[in-house]
GURO-33905 format. One record per residue (C-alpha): residue in three letters; x, y, z. Coordinates in steps of 0.05 Angstrom, whole numbers, plus 5000, padded with zeros to 4 digits. Example, Ala and Ser with C-alpha at 12.3 -4.5 7.8 and 13.67 -1.06 7.14 Angstrom:
% GURO-33905
ALA524649105156/SER527349795143/
//
This chain:
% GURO-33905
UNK572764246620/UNK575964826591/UNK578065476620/UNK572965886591/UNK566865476610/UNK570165336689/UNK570166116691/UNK563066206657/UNK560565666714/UNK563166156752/UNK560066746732/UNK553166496717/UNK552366196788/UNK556966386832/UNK553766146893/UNK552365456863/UNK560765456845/UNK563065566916/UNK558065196947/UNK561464616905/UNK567764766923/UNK565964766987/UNK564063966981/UNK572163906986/UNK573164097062/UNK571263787127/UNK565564147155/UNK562964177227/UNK556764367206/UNK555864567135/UNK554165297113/UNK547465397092/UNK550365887038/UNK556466147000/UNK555566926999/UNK553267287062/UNK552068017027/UNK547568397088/UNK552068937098/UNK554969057029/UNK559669287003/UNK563168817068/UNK561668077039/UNK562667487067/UNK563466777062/UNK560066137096/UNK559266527160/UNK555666077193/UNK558665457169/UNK562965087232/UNK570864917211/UNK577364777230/UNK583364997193/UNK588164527231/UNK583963967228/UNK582864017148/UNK590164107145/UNK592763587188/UNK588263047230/UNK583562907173/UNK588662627129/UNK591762237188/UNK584161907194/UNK583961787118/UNK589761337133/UNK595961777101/UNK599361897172/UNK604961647152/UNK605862077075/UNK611362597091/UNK607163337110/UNK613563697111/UNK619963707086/UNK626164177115/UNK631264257082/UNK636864757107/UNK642764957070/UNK644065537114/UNK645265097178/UNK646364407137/UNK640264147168/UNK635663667138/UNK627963317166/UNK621362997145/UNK615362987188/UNK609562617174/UNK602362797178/UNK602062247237/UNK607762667265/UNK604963297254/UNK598963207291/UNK602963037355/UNK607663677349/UNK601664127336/UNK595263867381/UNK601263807444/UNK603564567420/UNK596064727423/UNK594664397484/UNK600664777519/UNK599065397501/UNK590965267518/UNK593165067591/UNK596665737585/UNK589966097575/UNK589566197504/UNK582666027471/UNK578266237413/UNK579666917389/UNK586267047421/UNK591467297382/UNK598567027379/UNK603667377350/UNK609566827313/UNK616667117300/UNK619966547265/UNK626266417223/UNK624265787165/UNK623665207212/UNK618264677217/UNK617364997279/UNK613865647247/UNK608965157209/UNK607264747281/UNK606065467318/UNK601265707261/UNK596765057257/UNK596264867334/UNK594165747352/UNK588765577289/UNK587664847324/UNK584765227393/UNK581465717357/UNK586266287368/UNK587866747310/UNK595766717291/UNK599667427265/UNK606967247238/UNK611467667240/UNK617167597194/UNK622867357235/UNK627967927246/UNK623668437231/UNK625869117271/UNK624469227342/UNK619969867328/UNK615369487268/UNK614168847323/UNK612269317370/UNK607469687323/UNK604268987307/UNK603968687379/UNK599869437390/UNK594569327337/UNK593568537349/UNK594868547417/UNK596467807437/UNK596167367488/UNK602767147477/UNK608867097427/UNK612066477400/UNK618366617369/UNK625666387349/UNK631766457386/UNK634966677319/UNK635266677241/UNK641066487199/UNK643066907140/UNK649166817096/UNK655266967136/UNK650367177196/UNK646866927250/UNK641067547270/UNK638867467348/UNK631867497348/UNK630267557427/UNK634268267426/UNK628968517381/UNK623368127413/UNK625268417489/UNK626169107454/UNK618869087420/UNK615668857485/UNK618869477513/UNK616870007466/UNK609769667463/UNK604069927499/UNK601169227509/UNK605168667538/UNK603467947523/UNK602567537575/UNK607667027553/UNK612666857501/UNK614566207483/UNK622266167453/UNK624465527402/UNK632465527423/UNK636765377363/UNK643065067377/UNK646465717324/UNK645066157380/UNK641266037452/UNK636966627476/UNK637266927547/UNK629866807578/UNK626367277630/UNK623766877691/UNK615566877691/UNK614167087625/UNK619466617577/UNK618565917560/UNK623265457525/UNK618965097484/UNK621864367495/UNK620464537572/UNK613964907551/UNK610364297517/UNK613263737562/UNK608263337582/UNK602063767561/UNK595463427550/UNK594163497477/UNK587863977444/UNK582563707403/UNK580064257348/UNK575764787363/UNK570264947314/UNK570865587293/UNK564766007251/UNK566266057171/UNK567366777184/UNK571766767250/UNK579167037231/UNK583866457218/UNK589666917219/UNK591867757217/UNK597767887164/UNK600168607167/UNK601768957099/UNK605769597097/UNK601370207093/UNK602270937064/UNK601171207120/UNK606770807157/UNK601770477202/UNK601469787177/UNK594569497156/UNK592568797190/UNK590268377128/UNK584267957157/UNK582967207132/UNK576966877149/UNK577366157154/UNK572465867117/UNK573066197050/UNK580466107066/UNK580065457067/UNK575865377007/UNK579665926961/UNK586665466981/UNK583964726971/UNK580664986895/UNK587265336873/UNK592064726888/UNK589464276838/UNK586364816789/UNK592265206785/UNK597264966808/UNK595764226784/UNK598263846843/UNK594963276865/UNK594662976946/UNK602162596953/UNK605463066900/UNK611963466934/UNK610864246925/UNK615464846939/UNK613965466957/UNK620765796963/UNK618366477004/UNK618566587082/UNK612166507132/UNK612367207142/UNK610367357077/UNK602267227047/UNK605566697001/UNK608566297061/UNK601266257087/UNK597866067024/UNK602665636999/UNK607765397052/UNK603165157096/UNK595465177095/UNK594365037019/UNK598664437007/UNK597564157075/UNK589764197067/UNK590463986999/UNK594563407020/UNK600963496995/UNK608363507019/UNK610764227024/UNK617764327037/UNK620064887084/UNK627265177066/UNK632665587095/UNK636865877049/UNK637166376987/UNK637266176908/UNK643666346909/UNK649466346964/UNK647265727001/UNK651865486973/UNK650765706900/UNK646965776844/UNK644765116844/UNK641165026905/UNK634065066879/UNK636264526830/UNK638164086879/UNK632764096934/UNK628763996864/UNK632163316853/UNK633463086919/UNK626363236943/UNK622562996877/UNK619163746875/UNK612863766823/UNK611764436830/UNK616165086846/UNK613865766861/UNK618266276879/UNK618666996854/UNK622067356786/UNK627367606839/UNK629966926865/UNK631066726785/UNK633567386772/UNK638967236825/UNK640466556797/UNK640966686724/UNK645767306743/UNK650266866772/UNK649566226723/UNK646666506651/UNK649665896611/UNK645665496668/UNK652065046678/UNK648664916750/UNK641764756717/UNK644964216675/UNK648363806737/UNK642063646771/UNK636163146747/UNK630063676743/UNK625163096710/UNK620063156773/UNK619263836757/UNK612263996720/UNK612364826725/UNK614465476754/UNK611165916782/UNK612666536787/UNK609767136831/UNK611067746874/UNK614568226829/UNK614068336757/UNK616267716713/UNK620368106652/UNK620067726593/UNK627867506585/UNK627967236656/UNK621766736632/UNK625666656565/UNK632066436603/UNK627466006656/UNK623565686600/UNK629665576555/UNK633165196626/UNK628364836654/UNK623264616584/UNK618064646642/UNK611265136629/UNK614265806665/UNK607666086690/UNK606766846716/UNK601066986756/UNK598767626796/UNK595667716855/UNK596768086931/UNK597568017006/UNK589168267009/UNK587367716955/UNK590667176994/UNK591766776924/UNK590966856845/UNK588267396816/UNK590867226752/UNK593766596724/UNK594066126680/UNK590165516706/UNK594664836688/UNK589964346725/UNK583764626683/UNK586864736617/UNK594565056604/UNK593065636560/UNK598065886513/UNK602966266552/UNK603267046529/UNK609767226557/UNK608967936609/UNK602367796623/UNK599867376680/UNK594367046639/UNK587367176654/UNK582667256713/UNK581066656763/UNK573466466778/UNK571366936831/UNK574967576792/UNK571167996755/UNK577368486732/UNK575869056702/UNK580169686677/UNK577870406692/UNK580271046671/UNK580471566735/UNK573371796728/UNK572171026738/UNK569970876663/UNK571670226638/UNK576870286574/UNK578569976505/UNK582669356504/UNK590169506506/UNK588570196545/UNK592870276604/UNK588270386672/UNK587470276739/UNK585369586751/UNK580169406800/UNK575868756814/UNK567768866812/UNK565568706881/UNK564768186923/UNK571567936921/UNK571167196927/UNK572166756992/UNK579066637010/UNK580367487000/UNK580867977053/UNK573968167078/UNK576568827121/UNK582269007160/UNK584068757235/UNK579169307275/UNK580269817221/UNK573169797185/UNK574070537162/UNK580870477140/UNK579169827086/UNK573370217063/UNK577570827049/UNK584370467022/UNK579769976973/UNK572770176961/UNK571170846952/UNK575971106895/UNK571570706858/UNK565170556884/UNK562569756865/UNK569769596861/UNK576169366896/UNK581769786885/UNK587969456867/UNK592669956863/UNK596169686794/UNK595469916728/UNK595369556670/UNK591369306611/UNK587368786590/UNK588768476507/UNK583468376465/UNK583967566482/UNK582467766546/UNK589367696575/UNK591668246634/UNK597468556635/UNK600568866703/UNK604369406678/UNK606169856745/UNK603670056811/UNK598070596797/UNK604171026833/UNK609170816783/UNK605371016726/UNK609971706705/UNK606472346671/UNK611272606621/UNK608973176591/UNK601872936588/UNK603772236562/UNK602171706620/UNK606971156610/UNK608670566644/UNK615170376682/UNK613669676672/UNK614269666602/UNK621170116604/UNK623569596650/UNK621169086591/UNK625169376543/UNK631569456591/UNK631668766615/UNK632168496546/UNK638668746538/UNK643968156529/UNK648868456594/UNK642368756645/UNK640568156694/UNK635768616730/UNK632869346729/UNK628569836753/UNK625170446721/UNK623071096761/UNK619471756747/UNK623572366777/UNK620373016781/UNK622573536719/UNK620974286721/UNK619274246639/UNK615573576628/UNK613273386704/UNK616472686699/UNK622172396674/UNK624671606669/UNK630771486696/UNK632970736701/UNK637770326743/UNK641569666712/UNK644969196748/UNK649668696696/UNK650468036693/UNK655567716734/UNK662667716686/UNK659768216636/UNK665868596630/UNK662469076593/UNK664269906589/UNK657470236641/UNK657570776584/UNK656970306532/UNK651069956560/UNK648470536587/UNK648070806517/UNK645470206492/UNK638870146539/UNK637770906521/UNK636970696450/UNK634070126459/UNK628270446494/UNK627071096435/UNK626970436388/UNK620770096422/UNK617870636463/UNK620071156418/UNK621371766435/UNK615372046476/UNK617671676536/UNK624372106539/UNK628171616569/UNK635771966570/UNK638771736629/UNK640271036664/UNK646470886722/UNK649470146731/UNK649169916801/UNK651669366846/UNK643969246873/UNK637269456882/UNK634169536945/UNK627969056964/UNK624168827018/UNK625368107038/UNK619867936997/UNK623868086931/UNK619768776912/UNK623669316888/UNK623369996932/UNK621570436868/UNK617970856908/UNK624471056961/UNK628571176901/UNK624171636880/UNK623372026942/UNK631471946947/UNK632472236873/UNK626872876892/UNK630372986950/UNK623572836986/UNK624972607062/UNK622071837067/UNK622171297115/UNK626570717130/UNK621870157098/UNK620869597154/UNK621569117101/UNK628169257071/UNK633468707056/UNK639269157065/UNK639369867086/UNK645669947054/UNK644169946987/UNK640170576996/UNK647670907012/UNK649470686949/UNK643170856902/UNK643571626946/UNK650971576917/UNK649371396848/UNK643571866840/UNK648672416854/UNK653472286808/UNK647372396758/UNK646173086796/UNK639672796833/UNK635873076872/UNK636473696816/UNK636674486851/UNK630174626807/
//
């Protein structure tokens, strides 16, 4: 069946599509519909359907007779250590966690907060609180003190589970400091924590309220699964917010289930058995999706790994977990290749390693410029696929579906919209546009299962940040356009789209133009404010490792480069070469703080940063440039 008629099933019946999909997980007792739409414009899905999320991911492929297939692989270059676990084994380490932490109290609708470095561990914790019931909220491991504190306020759990520590190159970050600091500052105060000791560095535990978790699961009676309704929350996944109070993501398990099963083959074209990699961190929404609950209730071996793409030990560490592990399918984001084909553009690593498992990359997160596809492509002879889609959305927005049909790749755009996205582009007064006309794009309403059907006790709040700019609609808060084959393109955040002198124009396809150049391994575009036209670009290049090349020179070059494919209306005159660019641990680009930096605007320490340090140095770089300007 081809693309376009699995998306016109789709769209014709949409009920009868999910209900079908549906067929593919383990019910309790079956839902008597897809689409529960009473109190529009809040949908949901299969709400009174009875489920499991542990059990679809674990026990029911142990009773199909595949205990013994390998659920997880960890591999850990950053401590040298290595496991498998099989789906028989799995079910002991999670129903004897759940059963623990049951005789502890915890039961349906709990919350339990998980602070975890990339251990096996942090996979066990999330499926044995979803085994009882309870209703997980990770916490990326290390996170500050304060931003735990805000989260263990808003989802108010029964009790934390959390590392000892996380390893980082040339680093080992105590996470129990942070953990007894967050308690502190937190108006509520779990009733227990639960502490995994790593041998890298063994935590100090308070008497009464911490438990080793060896001691804590000794001899604890293990927990069957708990039925759960098709709209009971399977998990809370806080996003940052503008107003710096993060927004709990909500995930309803049985649309969540459903969404994650469909995508693995469809998109990703994995089938049960077949080794996929996620390379991302539980803490983000792609360590959910893809990490744990869709390959494992898909029935596939995910590996879990701790390390970066490059540094642990070089750039050739993707390669080899690739041929040591027999990997079918990567996804990692633009970022991570970014990193690696800085360090190795000839791709003497790629070369030394058997990649022949490998079927496709996928690529997400951050915008995929064109040259670091080229360069992936041109390595790896794999289909390099981009696809779009959030934290709220839970999975693809956007893609190109291999397991239906591979469409022809269109490189910068992320394909075209899944079944269950009805994307749209409006202008502001919420009018839809001409193909190839840049606009805010927004989904028509109701998003489908698997998405984020409101935020954790903040009703108000998801109507305001998503709904009501434009009524009918979700908001995504990216701009972009969509080609006249139908094909999106995800051009900017609607915040990075600049105004110069009446001309709205697109960061993203600045950045495009800069990252083509033969010495830039990555970039980043902002607007700056400009008494004369409002907004001006201003771009930031960071060179290929061994470039060697005169900053002016290059500088100069990008300049031109962009008046020769822009042209001159978007007025790009000025660019800096830097060391770095400051992210989140996720990989995305802090355009916004640079911005703020460069208009001399006070802004906030973003929770998510990699490295405060490299704001030091973009502050110092902007200033050579005479940023933030007196007028």
């Amino acid at each position: 069946m081809a693309y376009k008629d699995v998306y016109s099933a789709w769209k014709s019946d949409p009920e009868a599509f999910w209900m079908a999909a549906a067929e593919a997980i383990d019910w309790e007792r079956k839902p008597s519909r897809a689409l529960f739409d009473e109190k529009a414009p809040i949908y949901e899905w299969f709400s009174d359907g009875l489920v499991n999320t542990c059990h679809n991911a674990v026990d029911r492929h142990v009773k199909a007779g595949r205990g013994a297939q390998t659920a997880i692989i960890y591999d850990s270059p950053a401590t040298g250590a290595k496991a498998k676990i099989t789906y028989a084994e799995l079910l002991e380490k999670v129903s004897t966690l759940a059963g623990a932490l049951a005789a502890k109290g915890v039961t349906k609708g709990d919350r339990v907060v998980i602070y975890m470095p990339m251990v096996p561990e942090a996979l066990v914790a999330m499926l044995a609180v979803t085994r009882i019931g309870a209703i997980h909220s990770v916490v990326f491991g290390g996170f500050a003190a304060n931003e735990l504190a805000v989260r263990i306020d808003d989802a108010q759990p029964k009790a934390v589970i959390a590392g000892s520590c996380g390893i980082e190159p040339g680093r080992v970050v105590a996470y129990k400091p942070l953990l007894d600091e967050a308690i502190e500052l937190a108006s509520h105060k779990p009733e227990f924590t639960v502490i995994l000791q790593r041998k890298q560095l063994r935590a100090e535990l308070i008497e009464g309220r911490d438990h080793d978790w060896e001691e804590f699961v000794r001899g604890a009676a293990p927990a069957d699964c708990v039925p759960v309704e098709g709209n009971h929350p399977v998990y809370i996944l806080y996003t940052s917010g503008t107003t710096g109070q993060p927004k709990g993501v909500v995930r309803h398990t049985g649309g969540h289930l459903v969404a994650l099963n469909w995508t693995m083959k469809n998109i990703y074209d994995v089938d049960p058995g077949d080794v996929y990699w996620a390379a991302s961190d539980v803490g983000w929404v792609v360590g959910h999706s893809y990490i744990c609950y869709g390959p494992l209730v898909h029935g596939n071996t995910t590996v879990v790994f701790e390390g970066k793409p490059v540094g642990t030990p070089d750039a050739g560490t993707f390669w080899r977990v690739i041929e040591e592990h027999g990997v079918r399918c990567l996804f990692t984001a633009p970022t991570a290749f970014r990193a690696i084909k800085r360090e190795d553009p000839g791709g003497e690593f790629v070369r030394k390693y058997d990649l022949s498992t490998l079927k496709s990359l996928f690529l997400a997160g951050e915008r995929a410029d064109p040259d670091t596809i080229e360069w992936a492509q041109e390595m790896l002879g794999v289909p390099v696929i981009d696809h779009w889609w959030q934290t709220e959305t839970g999975w693809a927005i956007a893609a190109n579906p291999l397991g239906i049909e591979q469409l022809p790749v269109k490189i910068g755009s992320p394909s075209v919209p899944m079944p269950g996205y009805d994307v749209r582009i409006l202008d502001e007064g919420g009018h839809e546009v001409a193909p190839g006309t840049l606009g805010a794009i927004v989904i028509r309403l109701p998003l489908p299962p698997g998405t984020l059907p409101t935020l954790w006790n903040a009703e108000e709040r998801f109507r305001k940040s998503y709904l009501e700019h434009f009524p009918g609609y979700y908001e995504t808060g990216d701009a972009g356009y969509v080609d006249e084959d139908g094909y999106l393109y995800i051009m900017a955040r609607t915040d990075d789209v600049i105004n110069v002198a009446g001309h709205r124009l697109s960061t993203g396809a600045m950045e495009e133009v800069l990252a083509s150049h033969p010495d830039v391994a990555e970039c980043a575009v902002i607007g700056v404010k400009d008494r004369l036209k409002g907004q001006l670009p201003l771009g930031f290049l960071c060179l290929n490792a061994g470039s060697g090349r005169d900053h002016a020179d290059v500088v100069a070059e990008c300049v031109q480069l962009v008046r020769t494919k822009i042209g001159p209306v978007a007025a790009f005159r000025q660019a800096v070469v830097v060391q770095r660019l400051p992210k989140t641990r996720s990989g995305k680009i802090l355009r916004g703080t640079m911005a703020r930096i460069a208009d001399g605007e006070p802004f906030k320490m973003p929770a998510t940063i990699d490295d405060p340090a490299i704001l030091d140095e973009i502050t110092e770089a902007l200033k050579a440039l005479g940023y933030p300007r007196a007028d």
